[in-house]
Biopython code that builds the backbone (N, CA, C, O; Angstrom):
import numpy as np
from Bio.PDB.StructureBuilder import StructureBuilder

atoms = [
    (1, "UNK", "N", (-4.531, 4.688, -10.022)),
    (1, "UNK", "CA", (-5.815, 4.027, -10.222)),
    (1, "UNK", "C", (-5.700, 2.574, -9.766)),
    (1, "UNK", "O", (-4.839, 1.787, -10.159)),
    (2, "UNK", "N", (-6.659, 2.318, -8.899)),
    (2, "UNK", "CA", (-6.635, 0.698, -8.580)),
    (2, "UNK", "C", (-6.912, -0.181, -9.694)),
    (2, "UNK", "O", (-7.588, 0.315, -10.595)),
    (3, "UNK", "N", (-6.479, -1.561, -9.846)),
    (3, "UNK", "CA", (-6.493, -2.289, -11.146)),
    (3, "UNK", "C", (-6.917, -3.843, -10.506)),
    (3, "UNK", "O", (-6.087, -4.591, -9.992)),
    (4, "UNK", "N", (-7.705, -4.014, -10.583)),
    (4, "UNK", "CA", (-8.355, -5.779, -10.777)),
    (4, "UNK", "C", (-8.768, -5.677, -8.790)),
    (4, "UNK", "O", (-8.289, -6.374, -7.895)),
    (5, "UNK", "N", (-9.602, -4.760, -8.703)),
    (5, "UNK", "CA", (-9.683, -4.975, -7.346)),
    (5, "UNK", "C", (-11.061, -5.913, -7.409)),
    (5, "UNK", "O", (-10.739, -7.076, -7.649)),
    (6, "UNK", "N", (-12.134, -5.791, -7.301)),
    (6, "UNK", "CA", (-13.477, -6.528, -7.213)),
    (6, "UNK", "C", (-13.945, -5.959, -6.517)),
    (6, "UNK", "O", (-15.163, -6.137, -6.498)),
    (7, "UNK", "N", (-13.551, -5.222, -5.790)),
    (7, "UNK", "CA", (-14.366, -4.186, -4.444)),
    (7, "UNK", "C", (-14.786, -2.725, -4.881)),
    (7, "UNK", "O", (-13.933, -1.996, -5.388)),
    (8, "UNK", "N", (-16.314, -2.203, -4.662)),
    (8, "UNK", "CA", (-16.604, -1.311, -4.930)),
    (8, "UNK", "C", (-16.218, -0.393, -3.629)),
    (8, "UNK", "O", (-16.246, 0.838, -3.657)),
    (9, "UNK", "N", (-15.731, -1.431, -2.103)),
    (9, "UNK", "CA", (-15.009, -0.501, -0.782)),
    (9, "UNK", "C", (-13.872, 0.207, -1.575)),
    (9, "UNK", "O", (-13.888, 1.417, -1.803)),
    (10, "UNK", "N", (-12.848, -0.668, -1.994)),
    (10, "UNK", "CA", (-11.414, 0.311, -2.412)),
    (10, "UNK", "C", (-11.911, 1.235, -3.193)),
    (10, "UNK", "O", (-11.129, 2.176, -3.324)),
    (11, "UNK", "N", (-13.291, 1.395, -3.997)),
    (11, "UNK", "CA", (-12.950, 1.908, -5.798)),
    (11, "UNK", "C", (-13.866, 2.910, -4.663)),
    (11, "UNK", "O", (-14.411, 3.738, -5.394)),
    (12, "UNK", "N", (-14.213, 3.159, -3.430)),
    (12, "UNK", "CA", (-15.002, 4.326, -3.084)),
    (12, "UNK", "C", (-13.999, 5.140, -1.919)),
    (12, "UNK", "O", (-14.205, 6.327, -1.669)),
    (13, "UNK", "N", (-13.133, 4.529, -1.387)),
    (13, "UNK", "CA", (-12.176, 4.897, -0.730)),
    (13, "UNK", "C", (-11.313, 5.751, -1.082)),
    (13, "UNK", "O", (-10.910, 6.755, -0.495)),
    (14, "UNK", "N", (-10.848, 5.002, -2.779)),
    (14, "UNK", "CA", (-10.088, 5.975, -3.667)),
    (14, "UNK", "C", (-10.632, 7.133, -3.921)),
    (14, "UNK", "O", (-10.191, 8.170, -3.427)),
    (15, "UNK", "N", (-11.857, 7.090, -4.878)),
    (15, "UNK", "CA", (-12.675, 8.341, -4.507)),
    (15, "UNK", "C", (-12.655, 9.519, -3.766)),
    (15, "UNK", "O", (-12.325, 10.618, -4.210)),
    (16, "UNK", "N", (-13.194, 9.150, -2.058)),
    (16, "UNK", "CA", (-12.947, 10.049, -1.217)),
    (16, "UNK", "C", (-11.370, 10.215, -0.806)),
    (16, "UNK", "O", (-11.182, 10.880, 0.213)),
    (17, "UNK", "N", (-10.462, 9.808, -1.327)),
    (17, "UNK", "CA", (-8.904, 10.036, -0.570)),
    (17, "UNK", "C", (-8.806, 11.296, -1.800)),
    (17, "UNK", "O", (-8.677, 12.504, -1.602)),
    (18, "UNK", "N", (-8.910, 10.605, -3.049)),
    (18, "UNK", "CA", (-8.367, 11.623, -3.914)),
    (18, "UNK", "C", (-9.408, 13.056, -4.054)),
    (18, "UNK", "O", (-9.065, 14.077, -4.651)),
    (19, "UNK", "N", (-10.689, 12.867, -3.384)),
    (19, "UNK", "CA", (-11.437, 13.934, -3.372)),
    (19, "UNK", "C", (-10.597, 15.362, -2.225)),
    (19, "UNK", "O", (-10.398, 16.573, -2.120)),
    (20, "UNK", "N", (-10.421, 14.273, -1.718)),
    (20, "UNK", "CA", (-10.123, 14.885, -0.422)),
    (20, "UNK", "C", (-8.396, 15.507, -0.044)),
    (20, "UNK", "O", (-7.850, 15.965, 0.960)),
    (21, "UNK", "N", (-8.070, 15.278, -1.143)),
    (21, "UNK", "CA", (-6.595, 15.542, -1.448)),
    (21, "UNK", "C", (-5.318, 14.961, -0.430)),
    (21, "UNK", "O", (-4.234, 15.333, 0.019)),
    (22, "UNK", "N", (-6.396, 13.590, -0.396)),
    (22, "UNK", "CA", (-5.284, 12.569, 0.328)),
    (22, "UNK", "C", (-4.617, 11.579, -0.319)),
    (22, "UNK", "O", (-5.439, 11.080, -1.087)),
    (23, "UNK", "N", (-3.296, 10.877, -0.456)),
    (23, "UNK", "CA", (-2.488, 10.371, -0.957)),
    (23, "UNK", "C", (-2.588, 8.998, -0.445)),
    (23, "UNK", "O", (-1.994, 8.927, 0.631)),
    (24, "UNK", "N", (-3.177, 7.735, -0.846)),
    (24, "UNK", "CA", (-2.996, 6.330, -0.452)),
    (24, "UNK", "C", (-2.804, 5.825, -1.544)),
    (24, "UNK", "O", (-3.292, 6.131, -2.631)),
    (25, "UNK", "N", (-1.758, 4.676, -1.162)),
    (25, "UNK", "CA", (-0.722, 4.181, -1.833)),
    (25, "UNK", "C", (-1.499, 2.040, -2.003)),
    (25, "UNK", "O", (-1.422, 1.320, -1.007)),
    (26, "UNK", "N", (-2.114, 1.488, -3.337)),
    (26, "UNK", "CA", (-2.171, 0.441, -3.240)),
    (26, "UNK", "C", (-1.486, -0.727, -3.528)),
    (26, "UNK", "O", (-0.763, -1.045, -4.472)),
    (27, "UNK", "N", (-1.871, -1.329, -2.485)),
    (27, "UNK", "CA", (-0.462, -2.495, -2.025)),
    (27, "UNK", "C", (-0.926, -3.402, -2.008)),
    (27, "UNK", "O", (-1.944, -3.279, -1.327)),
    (28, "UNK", "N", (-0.770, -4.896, -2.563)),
    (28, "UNK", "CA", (-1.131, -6.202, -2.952)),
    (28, "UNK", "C", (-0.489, -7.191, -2.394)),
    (28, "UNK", "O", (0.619, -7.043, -1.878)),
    (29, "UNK", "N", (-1.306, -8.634, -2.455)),
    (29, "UNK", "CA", (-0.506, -9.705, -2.139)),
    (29, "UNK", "C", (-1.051, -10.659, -3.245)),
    (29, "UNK", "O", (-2.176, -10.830, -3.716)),
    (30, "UNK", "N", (0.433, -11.338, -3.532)),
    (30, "UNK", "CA", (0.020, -12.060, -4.876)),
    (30, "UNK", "C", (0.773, -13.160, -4.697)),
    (30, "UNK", "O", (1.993, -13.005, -4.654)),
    (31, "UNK", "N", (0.292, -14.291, -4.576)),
    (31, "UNK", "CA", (1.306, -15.581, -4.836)),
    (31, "UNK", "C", (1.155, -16.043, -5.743)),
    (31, "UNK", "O", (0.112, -15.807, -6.353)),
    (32, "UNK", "N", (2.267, -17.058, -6.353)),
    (32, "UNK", "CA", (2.489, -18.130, -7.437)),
    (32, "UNK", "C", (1.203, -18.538, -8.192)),
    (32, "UNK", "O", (0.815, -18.590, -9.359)),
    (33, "UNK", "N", (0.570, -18.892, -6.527)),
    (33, "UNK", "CA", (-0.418, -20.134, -7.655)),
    (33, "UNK", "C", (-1.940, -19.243, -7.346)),
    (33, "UNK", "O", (-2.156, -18.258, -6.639)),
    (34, "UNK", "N", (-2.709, -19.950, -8.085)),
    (34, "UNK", "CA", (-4.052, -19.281, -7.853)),
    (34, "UNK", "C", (-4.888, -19.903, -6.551)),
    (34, "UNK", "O", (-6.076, -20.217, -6.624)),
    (35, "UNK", "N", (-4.178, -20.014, -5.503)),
    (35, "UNK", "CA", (-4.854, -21.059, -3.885)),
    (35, "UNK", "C", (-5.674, -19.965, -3.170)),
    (35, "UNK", "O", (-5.483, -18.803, -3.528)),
    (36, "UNK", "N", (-6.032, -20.069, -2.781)),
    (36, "UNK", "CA", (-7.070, -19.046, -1.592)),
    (36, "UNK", "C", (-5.498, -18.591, -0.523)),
    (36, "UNK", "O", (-4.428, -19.148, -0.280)),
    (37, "UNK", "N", (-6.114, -17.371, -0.161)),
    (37, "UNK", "CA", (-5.031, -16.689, 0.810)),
    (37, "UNK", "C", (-6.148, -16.173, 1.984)),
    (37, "UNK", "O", (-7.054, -15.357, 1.816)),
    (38, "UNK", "N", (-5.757, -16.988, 3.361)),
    (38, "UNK", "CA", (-6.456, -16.793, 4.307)),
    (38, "UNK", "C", (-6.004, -15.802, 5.253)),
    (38, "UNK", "O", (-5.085, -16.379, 5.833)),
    (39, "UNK", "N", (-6.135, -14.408, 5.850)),
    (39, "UNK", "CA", (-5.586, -13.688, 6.965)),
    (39, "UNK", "C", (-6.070, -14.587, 8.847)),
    (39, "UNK", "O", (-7.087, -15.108, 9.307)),
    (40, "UNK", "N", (-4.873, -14.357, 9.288)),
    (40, "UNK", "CA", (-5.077, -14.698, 10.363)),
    (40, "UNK", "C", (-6.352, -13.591, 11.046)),
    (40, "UNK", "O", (-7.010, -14.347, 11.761)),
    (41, "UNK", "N", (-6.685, -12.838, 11.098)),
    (41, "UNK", "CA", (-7.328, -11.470, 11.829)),
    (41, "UNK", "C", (-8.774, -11.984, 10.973)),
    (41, "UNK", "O", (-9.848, -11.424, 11.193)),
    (42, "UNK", "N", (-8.697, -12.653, 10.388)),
    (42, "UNK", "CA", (-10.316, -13.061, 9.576)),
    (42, "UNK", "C", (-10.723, -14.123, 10.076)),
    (42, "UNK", "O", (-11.951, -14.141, 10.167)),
    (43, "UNK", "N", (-10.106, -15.224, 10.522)),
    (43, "UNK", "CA", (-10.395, -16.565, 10.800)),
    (43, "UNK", "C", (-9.871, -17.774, 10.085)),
    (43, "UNK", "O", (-8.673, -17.978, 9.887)),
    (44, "UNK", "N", (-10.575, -18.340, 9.816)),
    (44, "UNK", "CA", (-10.539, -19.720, 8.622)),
    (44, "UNK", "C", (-11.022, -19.147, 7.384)),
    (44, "UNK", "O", (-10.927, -19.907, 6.420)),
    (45, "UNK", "N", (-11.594, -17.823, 7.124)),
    (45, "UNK", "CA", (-12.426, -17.675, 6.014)),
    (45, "UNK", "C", (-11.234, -17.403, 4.998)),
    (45, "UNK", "O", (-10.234, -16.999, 5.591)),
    (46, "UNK", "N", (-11.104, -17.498, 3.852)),
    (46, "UNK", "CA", (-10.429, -16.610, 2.975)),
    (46, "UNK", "C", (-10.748, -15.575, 2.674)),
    (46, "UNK", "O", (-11.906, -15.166, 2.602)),
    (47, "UNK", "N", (-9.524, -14.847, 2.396)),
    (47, "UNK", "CA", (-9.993, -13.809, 1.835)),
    (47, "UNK", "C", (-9.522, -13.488, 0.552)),
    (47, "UNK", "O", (-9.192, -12.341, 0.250)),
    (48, "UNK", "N", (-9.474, -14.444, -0.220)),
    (48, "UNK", "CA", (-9.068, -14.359, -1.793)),
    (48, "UNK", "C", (-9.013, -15.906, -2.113)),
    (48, "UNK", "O", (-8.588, -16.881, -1.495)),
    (49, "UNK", "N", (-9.649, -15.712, -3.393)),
    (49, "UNK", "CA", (-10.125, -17.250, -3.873)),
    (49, "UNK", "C", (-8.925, -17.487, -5.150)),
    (49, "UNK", "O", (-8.621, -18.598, -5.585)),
    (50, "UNK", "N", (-8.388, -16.294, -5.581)),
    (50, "UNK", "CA", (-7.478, -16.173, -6.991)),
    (50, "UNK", "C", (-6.137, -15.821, -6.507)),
    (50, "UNK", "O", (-5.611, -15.050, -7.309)),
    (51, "UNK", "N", (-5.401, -16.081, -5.531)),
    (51, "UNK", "CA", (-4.390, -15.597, -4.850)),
    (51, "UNK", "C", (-4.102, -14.626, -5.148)),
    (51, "UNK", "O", (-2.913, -14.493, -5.440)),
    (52, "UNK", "N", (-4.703, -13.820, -5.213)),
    (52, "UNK", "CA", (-4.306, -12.296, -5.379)),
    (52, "UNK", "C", (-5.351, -11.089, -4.075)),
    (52, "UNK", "O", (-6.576, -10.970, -4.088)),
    (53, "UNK", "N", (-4.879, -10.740, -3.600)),
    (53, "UNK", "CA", (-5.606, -9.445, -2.401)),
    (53, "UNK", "C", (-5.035, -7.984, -2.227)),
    (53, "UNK", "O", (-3.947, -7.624, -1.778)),
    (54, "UNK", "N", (-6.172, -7.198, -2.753)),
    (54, "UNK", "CA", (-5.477, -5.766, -2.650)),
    (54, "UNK", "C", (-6.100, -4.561, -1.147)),
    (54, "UNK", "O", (-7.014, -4.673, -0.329)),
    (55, "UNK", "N", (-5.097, -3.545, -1.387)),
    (55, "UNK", "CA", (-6.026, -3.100, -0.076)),
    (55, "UNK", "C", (-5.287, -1.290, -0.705)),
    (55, "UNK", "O", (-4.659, -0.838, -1.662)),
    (56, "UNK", "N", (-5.728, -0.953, 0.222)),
    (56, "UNK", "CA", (-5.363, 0.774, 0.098)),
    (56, "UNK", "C", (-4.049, 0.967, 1.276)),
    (56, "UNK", "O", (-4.405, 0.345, 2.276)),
    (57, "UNK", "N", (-2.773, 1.554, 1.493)),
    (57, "UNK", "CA", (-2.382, 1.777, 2.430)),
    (57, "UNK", "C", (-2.284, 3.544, 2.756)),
    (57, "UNK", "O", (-1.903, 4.539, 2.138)),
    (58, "UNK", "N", (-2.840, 3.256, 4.030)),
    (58, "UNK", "CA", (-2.923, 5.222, 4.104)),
    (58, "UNK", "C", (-2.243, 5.496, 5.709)),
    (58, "UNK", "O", (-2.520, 4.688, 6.596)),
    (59, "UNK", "N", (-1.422, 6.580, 5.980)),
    (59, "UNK", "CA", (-1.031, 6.626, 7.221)),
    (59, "UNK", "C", (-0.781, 5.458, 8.029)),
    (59, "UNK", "O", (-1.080, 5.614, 9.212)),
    (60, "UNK", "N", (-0.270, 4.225, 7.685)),
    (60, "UNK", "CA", (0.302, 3.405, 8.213)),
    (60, "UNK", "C", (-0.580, 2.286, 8.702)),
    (60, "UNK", "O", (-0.289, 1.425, 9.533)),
    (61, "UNK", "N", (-1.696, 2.445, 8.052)),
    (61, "UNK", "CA", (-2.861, 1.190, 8.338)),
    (61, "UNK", "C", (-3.081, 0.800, 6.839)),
    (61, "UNK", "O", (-2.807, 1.729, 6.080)),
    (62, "UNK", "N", (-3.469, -0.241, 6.282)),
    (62, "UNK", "CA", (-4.058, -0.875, 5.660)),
    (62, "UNK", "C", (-5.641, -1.009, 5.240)),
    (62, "UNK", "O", (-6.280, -1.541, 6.147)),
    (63, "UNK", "N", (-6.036, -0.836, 4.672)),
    (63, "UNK", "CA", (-7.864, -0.542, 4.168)),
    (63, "UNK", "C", (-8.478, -1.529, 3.440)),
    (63, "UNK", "O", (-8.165, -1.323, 2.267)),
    (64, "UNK", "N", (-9.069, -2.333, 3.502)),
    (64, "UNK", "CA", (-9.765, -3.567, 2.301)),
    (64, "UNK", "C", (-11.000, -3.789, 2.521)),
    (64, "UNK", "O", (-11.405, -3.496, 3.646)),
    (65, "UNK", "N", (-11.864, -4.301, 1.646)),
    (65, "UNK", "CA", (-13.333, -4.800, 1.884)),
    (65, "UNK", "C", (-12.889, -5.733, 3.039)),
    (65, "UNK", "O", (-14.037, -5.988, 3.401)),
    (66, "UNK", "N", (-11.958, -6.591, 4.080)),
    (66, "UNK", "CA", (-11.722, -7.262, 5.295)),
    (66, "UNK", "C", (-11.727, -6.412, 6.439)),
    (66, "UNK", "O", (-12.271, -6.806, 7.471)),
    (67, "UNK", "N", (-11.085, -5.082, 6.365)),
    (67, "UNK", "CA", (-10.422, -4.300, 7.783)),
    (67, "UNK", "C", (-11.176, -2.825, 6.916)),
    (67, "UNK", "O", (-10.317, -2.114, 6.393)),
    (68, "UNK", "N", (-12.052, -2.531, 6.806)),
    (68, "UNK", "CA", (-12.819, -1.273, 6.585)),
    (68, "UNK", "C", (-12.369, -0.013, 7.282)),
    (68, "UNK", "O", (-12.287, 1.085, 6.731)),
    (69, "UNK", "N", (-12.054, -0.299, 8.683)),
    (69, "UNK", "CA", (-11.738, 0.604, 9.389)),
    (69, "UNK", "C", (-10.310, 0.780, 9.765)),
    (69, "UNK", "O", (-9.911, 1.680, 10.504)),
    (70, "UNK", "N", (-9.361, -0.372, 9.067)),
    (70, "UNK", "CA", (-8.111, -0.068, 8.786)),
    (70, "UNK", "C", (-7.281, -1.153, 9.654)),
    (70, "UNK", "O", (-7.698, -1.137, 10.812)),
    (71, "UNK", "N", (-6.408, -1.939, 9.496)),
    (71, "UNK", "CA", (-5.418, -2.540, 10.519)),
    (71, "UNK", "C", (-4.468, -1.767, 10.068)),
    (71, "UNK", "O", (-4.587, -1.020, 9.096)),
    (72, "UNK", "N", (-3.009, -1.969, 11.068)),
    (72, "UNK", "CA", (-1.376, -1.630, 10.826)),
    (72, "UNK", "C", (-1.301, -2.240, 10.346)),
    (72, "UNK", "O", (-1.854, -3.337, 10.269)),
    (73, "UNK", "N", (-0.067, -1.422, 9.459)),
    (73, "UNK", "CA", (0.690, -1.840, 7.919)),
    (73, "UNK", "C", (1.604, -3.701, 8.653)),
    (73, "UNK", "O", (1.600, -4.765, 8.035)),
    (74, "UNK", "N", (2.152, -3.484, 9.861)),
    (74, "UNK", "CA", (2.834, -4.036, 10.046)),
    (74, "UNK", "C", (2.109, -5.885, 10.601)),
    (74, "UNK", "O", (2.822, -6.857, 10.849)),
    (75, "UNK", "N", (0.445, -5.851, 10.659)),
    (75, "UNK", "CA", (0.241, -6.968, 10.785)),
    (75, "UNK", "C", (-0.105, -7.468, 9.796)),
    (75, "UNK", "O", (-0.364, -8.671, 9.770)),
]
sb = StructureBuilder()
sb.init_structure("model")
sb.init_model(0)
sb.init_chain("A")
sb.init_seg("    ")
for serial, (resi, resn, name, xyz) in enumerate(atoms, 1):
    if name == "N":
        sb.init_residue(resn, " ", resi, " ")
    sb.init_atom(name, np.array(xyz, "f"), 0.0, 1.0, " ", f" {name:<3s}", serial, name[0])
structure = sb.get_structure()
């Protein structure tokens, strides 16, 4: 079960994965302090105001209310 996401994208993603008898695994980024965490692939915008950002990982892409349609795990 996802925990402190804010996104009704992940909490519908989960949904259809587990409807669908698919297995995604959620994976976070969390620093120290509570600073905004900006992705390069977004711009200047942040994308977390509480230093904390979660996403879904499925088949080797990454899923979040940012990358809907998925980036690699590895950027």
């Amino acid at each position: 079960m996802l925990k402190n996401i804010g996104s009704s994208f992940l909490q519908r993603l989960e949904r259809f994965l587990t409807k669908n008898g698919l297995k995604g695994e959620q994976i976070s980024v969390k620093y120290d302090s509570n600073g905004f965490i900006v992705s390069d692939s977004y711009g200047t915008k942040a994308i977390s105001e509480n230093g904390y950002h979660t996403g879904i990982l499925y088949e080797g892409k990454v899923y979040d209310n940012i990358h809907p349609e998925g980036m690699p795990y590895q950027q």
